[in-house]
VEXMARKE-127809 format. One line per field, with one value per residue: residue number from 1; y negated, z negated, x of N, C-alpha, C in turn. Coordinates in Angstrom, 2 decimals. Each point is the difference from the previous one (the first is absolute). Layout:
BEGIN
nr = c(NUM, ...)
nc2 = c(Y, ...)
nc3 = c(Z, ...)
nc1 = c(X, ...)
cac2 = c(Y, ...)
cac3 = c(Z, ...)
cac1 = c(X, ...)
cc2 = c(Y, ...)
cc3 = c(Z, ...)
cc1 = c(X, ...)
end
This chain:
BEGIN
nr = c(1, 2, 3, 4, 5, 6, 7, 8, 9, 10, 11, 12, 13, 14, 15, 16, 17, 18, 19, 20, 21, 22, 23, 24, 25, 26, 27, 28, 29, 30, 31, 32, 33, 34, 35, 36, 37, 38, 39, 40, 41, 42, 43, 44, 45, 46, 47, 48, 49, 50, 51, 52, 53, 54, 55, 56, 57, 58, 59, 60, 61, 62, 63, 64, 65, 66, 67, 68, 69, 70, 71, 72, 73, 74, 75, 76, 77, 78, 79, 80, 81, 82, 83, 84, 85, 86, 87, 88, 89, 90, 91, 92, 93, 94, 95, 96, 97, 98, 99, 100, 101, 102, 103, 104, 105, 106, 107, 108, 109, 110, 111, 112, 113, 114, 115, 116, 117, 118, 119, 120, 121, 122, 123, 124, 125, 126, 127, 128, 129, 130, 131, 132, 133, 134, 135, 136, 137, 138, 139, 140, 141, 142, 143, 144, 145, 146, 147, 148, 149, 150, 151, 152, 153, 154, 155, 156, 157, 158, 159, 160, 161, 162, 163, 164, 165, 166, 167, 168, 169, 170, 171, 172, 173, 174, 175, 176, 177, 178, 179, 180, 181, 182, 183, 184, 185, 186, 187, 188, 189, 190, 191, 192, 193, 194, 195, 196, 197, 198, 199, 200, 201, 202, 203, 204, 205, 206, 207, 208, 209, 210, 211, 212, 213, 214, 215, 216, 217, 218, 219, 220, 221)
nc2 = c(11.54, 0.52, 0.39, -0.50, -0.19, -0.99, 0.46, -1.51, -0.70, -0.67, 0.01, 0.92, 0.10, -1.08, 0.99, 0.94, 0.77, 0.63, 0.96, -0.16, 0.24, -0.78, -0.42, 0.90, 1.24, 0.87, -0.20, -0.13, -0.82, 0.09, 0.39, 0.19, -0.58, -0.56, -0.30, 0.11, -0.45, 1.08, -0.19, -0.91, 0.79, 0.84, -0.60, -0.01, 1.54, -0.14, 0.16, 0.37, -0.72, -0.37, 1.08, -1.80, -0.95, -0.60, -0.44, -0.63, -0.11, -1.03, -0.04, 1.32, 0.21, -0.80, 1.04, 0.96, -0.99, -0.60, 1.54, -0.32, 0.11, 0.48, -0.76, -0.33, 0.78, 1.16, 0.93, 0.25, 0.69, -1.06, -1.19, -1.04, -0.36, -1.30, 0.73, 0.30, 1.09, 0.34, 0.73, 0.06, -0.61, -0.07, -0.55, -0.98, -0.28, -0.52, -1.14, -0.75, -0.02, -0.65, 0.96, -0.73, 1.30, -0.51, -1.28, -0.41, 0.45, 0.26, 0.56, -0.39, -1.08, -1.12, -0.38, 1.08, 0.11, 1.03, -1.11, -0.68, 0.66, -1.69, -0.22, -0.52, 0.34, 0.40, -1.14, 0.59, 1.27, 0.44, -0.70, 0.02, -0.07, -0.65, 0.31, 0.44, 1.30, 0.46, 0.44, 1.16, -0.89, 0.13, -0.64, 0.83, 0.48, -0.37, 0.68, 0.68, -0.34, -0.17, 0.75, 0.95, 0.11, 0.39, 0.94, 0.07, -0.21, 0.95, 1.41, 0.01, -0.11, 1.02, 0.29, -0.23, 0.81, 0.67, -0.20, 0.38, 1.21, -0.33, 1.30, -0.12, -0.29, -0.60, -0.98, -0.54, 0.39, -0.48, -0.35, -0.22, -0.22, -0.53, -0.39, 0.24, -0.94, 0.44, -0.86, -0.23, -1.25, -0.81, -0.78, -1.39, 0.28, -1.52, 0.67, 1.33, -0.09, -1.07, 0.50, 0.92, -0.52, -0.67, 1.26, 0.55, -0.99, 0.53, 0.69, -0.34, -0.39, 1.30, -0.23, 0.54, -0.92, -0.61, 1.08, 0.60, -1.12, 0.50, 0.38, 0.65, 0.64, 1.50, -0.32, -1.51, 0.49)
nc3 = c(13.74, -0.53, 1.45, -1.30, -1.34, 0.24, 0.05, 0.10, -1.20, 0.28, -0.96, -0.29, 0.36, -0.88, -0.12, -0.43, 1.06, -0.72, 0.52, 1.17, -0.56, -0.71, -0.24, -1.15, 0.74, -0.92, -0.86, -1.32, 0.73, 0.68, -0.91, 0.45, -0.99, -0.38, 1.71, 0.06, -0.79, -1.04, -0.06, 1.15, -0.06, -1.30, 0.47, 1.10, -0.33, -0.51, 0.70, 1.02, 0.74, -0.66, 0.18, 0.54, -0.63, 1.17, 0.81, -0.85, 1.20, -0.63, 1.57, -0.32, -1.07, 0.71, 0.92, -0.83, -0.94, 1.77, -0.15, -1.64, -0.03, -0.88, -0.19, -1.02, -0.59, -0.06, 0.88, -1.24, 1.56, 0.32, 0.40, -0.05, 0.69, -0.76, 0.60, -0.54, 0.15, -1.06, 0.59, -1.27, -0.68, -0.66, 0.26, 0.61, -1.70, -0.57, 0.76, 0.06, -1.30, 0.35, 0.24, 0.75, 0.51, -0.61, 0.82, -0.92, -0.61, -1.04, 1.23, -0.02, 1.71, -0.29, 1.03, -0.33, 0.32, -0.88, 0.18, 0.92, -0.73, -0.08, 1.23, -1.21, 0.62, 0.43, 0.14, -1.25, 0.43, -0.69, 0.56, -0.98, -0.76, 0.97, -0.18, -0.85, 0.10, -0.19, 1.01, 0.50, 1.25, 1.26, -0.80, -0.86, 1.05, 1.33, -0.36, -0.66, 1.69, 0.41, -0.60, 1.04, 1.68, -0.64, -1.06, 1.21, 0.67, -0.30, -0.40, 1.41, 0.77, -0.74, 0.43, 1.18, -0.07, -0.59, 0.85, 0.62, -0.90, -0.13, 0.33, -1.54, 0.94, -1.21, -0.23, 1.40, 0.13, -1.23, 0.69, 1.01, -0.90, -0.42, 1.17, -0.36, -0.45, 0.13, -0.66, -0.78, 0.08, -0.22, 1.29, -0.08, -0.47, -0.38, -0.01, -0.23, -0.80, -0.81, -0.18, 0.34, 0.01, -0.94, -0.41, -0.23, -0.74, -0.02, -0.71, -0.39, -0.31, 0.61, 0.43, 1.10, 1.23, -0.64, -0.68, 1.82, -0.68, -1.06, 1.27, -0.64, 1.16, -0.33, -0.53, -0.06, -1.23)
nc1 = c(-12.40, 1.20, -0.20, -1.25, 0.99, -0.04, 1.14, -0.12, 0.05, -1.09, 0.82, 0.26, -1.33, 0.02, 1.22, -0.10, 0.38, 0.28, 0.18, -1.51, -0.76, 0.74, -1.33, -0.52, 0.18, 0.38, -0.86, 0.20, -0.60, 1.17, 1.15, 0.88, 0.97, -1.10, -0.06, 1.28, 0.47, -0.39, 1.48, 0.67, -0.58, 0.88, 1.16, -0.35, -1.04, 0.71, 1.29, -0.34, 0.63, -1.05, 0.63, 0.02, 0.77, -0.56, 1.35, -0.68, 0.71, 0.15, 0.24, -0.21, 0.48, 0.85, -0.06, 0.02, 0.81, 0.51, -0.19, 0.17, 0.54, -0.37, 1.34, -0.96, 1.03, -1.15, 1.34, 0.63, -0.33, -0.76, 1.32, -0.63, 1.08, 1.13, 0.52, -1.28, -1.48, 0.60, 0.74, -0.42, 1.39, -0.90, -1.18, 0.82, 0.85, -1.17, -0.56, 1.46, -0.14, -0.72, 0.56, -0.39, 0.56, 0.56, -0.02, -0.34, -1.68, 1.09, 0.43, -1.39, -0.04, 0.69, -0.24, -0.06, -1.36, 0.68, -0.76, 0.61, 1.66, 0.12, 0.28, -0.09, 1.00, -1.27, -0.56, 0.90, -0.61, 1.22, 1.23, 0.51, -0.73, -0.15, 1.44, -0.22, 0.70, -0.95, -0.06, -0.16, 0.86, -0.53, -0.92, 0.55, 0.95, -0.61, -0.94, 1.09, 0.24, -1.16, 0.03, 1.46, -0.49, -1.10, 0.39, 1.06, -1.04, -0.85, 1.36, 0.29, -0.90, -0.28, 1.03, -0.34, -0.91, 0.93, 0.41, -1.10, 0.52, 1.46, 0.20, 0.91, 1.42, 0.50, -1.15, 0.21, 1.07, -0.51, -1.05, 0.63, 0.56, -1.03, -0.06, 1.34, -0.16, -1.13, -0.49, 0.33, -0.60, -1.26, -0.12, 0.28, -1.39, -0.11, 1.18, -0.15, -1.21, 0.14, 0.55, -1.41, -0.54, 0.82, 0.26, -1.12, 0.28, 1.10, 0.40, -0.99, 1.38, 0.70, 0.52, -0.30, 0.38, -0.35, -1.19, 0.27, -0.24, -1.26, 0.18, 0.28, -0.30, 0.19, 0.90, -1.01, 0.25)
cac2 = c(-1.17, -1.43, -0.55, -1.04, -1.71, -0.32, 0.73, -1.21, -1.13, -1.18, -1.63, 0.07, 0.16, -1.22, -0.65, 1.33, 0.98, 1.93, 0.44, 0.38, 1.63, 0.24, 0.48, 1.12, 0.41, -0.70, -0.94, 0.65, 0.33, 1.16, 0.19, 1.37, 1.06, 0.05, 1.45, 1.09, -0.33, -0.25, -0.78, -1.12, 0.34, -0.46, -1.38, -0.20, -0.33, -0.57, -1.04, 0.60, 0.28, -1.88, 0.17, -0.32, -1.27, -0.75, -1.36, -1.02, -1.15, -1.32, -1.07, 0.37, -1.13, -1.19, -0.04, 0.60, -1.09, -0.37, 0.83, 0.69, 1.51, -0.21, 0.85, 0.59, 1.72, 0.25, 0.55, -0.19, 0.85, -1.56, -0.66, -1.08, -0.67, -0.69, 0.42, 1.18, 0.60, 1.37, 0.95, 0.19, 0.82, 1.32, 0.00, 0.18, 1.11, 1.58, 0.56, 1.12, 1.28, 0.94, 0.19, -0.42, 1.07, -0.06, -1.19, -0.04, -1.16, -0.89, -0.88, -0.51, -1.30, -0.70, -0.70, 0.63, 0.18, 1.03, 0.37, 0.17, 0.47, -0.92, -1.06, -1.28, -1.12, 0.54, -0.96, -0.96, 1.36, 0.10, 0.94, 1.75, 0.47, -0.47, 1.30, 0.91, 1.00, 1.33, 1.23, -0.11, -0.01, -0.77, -1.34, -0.17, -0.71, -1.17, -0.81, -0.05, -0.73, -0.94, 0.03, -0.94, -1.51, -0.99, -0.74, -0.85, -0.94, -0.92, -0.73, -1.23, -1.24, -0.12, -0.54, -1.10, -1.18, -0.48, -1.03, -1.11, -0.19, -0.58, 0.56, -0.05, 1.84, 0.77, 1.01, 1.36, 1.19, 0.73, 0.03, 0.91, 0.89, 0.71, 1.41, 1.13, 0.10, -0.70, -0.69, 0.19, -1.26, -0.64, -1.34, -0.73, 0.18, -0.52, -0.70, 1.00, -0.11, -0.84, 0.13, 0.86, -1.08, -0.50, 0.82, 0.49, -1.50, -0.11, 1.26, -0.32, -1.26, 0.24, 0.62, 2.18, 0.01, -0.60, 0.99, 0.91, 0.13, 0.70, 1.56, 0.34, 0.93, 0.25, 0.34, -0.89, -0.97)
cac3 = c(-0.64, -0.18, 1.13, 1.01, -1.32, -0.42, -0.30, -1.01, -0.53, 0.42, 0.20, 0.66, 0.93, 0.83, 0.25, 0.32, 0.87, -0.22, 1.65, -0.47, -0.27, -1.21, -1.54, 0.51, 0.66, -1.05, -0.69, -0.92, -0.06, 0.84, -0.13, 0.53, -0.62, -1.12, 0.18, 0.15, -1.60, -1.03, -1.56, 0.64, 0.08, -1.23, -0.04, 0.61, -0.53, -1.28, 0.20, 1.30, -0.17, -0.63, -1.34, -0.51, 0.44, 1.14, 0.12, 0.36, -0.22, -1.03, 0.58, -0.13, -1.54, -0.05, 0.95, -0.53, -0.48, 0.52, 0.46, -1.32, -0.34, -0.89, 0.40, -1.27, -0.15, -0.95, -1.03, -0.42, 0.51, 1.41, -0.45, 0.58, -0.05, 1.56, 1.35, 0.28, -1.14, -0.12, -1.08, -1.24, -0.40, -1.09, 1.24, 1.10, 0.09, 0.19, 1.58, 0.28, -1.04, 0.22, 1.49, 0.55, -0.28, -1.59, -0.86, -0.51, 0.01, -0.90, 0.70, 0.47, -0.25, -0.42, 1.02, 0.14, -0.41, -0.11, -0.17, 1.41, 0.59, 1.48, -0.22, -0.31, 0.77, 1.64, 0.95, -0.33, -0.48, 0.83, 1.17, -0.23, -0.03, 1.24, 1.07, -1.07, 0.34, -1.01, 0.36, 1.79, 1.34, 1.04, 0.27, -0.93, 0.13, 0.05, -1.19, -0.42, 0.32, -0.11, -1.37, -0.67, 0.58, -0.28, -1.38, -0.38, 0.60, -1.39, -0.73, -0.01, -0.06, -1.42, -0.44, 0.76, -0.80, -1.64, 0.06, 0.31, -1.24, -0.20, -0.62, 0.68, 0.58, -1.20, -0.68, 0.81, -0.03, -0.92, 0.66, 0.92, -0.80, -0.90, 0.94, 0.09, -1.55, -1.13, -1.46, -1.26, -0.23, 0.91, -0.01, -0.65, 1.33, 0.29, 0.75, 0.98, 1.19, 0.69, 1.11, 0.47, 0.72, 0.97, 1.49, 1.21, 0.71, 0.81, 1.11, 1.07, 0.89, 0.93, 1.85, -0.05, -0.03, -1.36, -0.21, 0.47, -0.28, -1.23, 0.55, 0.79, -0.35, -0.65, 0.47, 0.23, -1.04)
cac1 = c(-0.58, 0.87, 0.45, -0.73, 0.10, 1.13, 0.71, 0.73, -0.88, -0.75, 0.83, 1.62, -0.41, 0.27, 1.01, 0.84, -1.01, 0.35, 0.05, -1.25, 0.13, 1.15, -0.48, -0.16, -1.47, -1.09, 0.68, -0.20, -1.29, -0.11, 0.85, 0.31, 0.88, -1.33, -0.56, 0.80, 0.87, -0.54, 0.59, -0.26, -1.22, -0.52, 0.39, -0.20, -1.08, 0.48, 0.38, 0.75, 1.70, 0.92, 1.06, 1.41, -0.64, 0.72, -0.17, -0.61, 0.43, -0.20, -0.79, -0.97, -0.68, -0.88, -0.82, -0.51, -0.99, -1.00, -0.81, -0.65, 0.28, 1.39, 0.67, 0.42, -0.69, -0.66, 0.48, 1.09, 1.26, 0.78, -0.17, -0.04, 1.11, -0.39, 0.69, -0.74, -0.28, 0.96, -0.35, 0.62, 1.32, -0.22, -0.57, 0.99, 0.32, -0.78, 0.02, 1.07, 0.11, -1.54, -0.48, -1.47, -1.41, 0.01, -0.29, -1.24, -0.20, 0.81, 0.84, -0.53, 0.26, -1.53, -1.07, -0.68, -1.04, -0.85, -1.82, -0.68, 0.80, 0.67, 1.17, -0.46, 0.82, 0.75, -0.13, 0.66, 1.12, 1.07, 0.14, 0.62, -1.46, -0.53, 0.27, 0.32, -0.92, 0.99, 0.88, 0.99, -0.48, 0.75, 0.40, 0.61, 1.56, -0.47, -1.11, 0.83, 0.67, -0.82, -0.51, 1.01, -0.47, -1.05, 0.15, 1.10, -0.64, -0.68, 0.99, 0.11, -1.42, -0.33, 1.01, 0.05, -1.37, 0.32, 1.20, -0.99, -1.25, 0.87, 0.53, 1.11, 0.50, -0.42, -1.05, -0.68, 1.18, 0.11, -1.13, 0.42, 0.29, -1.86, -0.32, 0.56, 0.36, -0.79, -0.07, -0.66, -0.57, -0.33, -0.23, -1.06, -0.60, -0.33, 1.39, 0.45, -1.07, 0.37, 1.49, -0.02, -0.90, 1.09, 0.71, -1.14, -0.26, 1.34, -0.56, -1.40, 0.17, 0.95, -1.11, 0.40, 1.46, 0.68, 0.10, 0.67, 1.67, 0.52, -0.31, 1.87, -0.50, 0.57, 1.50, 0.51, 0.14)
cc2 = c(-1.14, -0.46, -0.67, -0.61, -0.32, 0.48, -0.80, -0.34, -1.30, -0.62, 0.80, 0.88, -1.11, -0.34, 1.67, 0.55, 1.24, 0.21, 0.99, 2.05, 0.26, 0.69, 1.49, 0.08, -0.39, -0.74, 0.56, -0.12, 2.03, 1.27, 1.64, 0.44, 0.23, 1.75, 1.03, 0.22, 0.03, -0.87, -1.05, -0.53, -1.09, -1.24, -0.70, -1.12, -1.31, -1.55, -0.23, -0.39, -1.32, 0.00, -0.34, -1.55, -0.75, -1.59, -1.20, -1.67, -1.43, -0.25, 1.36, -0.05, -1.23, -0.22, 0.69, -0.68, -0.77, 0.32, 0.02, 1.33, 0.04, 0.96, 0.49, 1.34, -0.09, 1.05, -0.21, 0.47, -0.87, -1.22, -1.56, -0.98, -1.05, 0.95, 0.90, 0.79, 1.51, 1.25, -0.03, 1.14, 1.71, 1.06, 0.82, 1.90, 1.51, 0.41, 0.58, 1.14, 1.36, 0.35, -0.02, 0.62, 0.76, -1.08, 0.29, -1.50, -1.37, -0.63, -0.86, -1.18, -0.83, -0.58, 1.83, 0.14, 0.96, -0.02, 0.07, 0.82, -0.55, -0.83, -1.55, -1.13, 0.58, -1.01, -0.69, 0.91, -0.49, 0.79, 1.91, 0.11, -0.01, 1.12, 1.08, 1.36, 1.36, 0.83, -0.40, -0.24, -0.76, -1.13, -0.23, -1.06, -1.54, -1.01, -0.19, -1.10, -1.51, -0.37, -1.23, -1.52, -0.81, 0.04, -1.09, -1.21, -0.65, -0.91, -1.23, -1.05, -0.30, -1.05, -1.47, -1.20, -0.19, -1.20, -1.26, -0.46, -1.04, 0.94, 0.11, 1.26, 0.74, 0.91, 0.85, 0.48, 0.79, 0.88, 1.34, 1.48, 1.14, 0.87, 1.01, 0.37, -1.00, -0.64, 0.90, -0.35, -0.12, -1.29, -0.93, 0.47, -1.14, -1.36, 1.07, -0.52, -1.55, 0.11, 1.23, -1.21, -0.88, 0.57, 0.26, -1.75, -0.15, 1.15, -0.24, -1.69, 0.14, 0.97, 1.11, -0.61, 0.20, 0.88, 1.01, -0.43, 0.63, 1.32, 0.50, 2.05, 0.97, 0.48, -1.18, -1.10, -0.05)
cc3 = c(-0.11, 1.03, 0.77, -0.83, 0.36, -0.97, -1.08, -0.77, 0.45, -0.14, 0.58, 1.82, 1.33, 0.64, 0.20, 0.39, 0.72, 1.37, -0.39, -0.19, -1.02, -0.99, 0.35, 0.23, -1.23, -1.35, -1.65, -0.14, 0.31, -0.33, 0.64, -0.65, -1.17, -0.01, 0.20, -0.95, -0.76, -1.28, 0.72, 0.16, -1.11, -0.38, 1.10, -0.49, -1.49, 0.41, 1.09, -0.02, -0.38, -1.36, -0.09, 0.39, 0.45, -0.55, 0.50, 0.41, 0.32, 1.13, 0.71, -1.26, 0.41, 1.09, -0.89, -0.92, 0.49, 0.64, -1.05, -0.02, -1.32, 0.60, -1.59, -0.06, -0.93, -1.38, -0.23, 0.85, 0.76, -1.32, 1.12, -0.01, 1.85, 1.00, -0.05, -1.07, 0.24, -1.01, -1.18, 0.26, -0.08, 1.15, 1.32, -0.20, -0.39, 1.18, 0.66, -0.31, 0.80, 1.95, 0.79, -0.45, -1.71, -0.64, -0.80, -0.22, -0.55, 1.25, 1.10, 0.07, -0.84, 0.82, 0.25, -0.41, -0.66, -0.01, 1.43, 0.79, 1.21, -0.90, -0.72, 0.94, 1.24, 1.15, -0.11, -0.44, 0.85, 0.90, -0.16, -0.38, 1.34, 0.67, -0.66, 0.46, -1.14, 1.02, 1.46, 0.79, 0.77, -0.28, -1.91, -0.33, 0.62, -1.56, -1.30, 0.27, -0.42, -1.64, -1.19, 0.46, -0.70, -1.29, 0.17, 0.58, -1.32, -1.05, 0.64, -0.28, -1.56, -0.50, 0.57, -0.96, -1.35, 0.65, 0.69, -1.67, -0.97, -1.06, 0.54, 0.48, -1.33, -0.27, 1.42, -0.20, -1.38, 0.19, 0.69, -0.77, -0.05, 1.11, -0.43, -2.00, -0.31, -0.88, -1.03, -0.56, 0.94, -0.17, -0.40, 0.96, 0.29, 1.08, 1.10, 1.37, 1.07, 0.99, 0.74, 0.76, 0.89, 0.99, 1.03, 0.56, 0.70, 1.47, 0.80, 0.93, 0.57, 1.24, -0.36, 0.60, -0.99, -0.86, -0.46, 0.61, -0.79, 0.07, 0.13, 0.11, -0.55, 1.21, 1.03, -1.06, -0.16)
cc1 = c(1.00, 0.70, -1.15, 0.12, 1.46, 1.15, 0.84, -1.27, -0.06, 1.27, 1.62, -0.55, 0.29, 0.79, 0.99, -1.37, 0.39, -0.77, -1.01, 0.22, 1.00, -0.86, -0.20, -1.65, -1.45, 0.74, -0.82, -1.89, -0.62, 0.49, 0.47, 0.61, -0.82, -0.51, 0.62, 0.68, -1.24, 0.04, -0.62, -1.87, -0.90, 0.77, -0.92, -1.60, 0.37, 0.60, 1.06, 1.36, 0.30, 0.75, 1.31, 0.02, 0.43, 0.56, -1.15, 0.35, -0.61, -1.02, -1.20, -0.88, -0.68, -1.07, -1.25, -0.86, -0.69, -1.41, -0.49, 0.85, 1.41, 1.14, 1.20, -0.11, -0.28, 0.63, 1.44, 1.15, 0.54, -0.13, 0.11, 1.33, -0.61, 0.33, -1.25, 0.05, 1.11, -0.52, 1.00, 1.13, -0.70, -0.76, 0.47, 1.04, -0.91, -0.26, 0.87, 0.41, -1.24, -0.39, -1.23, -0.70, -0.26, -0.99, -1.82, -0.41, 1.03, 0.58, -1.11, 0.27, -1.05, -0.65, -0.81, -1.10, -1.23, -0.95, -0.34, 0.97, 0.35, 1.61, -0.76, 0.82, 0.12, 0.38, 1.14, 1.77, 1.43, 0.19, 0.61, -1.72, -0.71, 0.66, 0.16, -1.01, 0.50, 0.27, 0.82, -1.19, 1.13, 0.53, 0.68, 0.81, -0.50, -0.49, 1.09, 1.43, -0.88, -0.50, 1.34, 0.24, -0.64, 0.74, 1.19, -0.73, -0.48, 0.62, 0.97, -0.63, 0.02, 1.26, 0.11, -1.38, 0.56, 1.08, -0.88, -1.06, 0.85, 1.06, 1.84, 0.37, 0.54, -0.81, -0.66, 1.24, -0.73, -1.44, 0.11, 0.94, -0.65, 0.00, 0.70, 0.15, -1.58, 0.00, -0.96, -0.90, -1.14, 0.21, -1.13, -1.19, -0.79, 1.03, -0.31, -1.38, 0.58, 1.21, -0.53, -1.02, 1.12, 0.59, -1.37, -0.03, 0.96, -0.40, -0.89, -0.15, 0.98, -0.09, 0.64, 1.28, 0.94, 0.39, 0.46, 1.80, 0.80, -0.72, 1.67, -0.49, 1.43, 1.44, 0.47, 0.12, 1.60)
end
């Protein structure tokens, strides 16, 4: 199934394009390890493997508002900063603390949807979600090389529309932080939506040349 969708989301699709057959054979509509793993079975049925929470960054937010779609979470485990939505300090370390196949419902992201059990942001998901598989195959080590492609992609870009949003290299250095050390805090969210509009307005008026200048794939940085 997931080698006839697109393997990126609608907007970082545009511009990075993973080599066809990367996703795996099926995809969690389907699930195989559902059926062979009993524990997995009963996560599965509940809230399949979206137990931990991705980077959202700024100029997928603002594409997101231009579609209607909030790119506010709904629960306390991500918080909204200009550079993109993160996961909370607290957050971040239960997940580490907690091995995949441990996580329960508590480590659920928030764009998850328990009533229809979908991604609420799929069109709009990152790239480690876009290649993300729970177990082995062939193509592991590929989707993994690519997975770290696209986030340093994102995080550049992301970084590149806050300096078009008029932010100094200050506050993105302190920005850029948050990836690896979170904040505590959220941001104003009525400052945060606007500079997430400013960056998808930046972003979406620069050709794929342009881009993919800020493609550096991995071990040529």
């Amino acid at each position: 199934m997931s080698n006839q969708i697109p393997v990126m989301n609608r907007v970082i699709g545009q511009w990075l394009n993973p080599p066809q057959g990367l996703a795996p054979a099926v995809d969690c509509a389907n699930c195989s390890r559902a059926t062979f793993e009993p524990d997995r079975a009963a996560r599965w049925r509940d809230y399949k493997c979206c137990a931990f929470q991705p980077f959202i960054a700024n100029f997928y937010c603002g594409a997101m508002l231009e579609a209607g779609v909030s790119p506010l979470p709904a629960a306390a485990q991500a918080v909204a900063q200009p550079i993109g939505v993160l996961a909370t300090r607290e957050f971040r370390n239960l997940c580490d603390a907690t091995p995949d196949r441990n996580r329960t419902e508590a480590h659920l992201c928030a764009y998850y949807k328990r009533e229809s059990r979908q991604c609420g942001i799929w069109q709009f998901r990152p790239g480690e979600c876009s290649l993300y598989y729970c177990t082995n195959d062939d193509n592991k080590a590929a989707r993994e090389r690519w997975s770290e492609r696209a986030f340093a992609f994102e995080t550049n870009v992301a970084q590149m529309a806050l300096v078009y949003a008029g932010f100094s290299p200050g506050r993105i250095a302190e920005q850029v932080t948050f990836l690896n050390e979170p904040p505590l805090g959220l941001a104003s969210v009525s400052d945060v939506l606007e500079v997430y509009r400013a960056c998808w307005d930046w972003v979406k008026s620069q050709s794929r040349e342009d881009l993919l200048a800020f493609d550096i794939p991995p071990g040529r940085g």
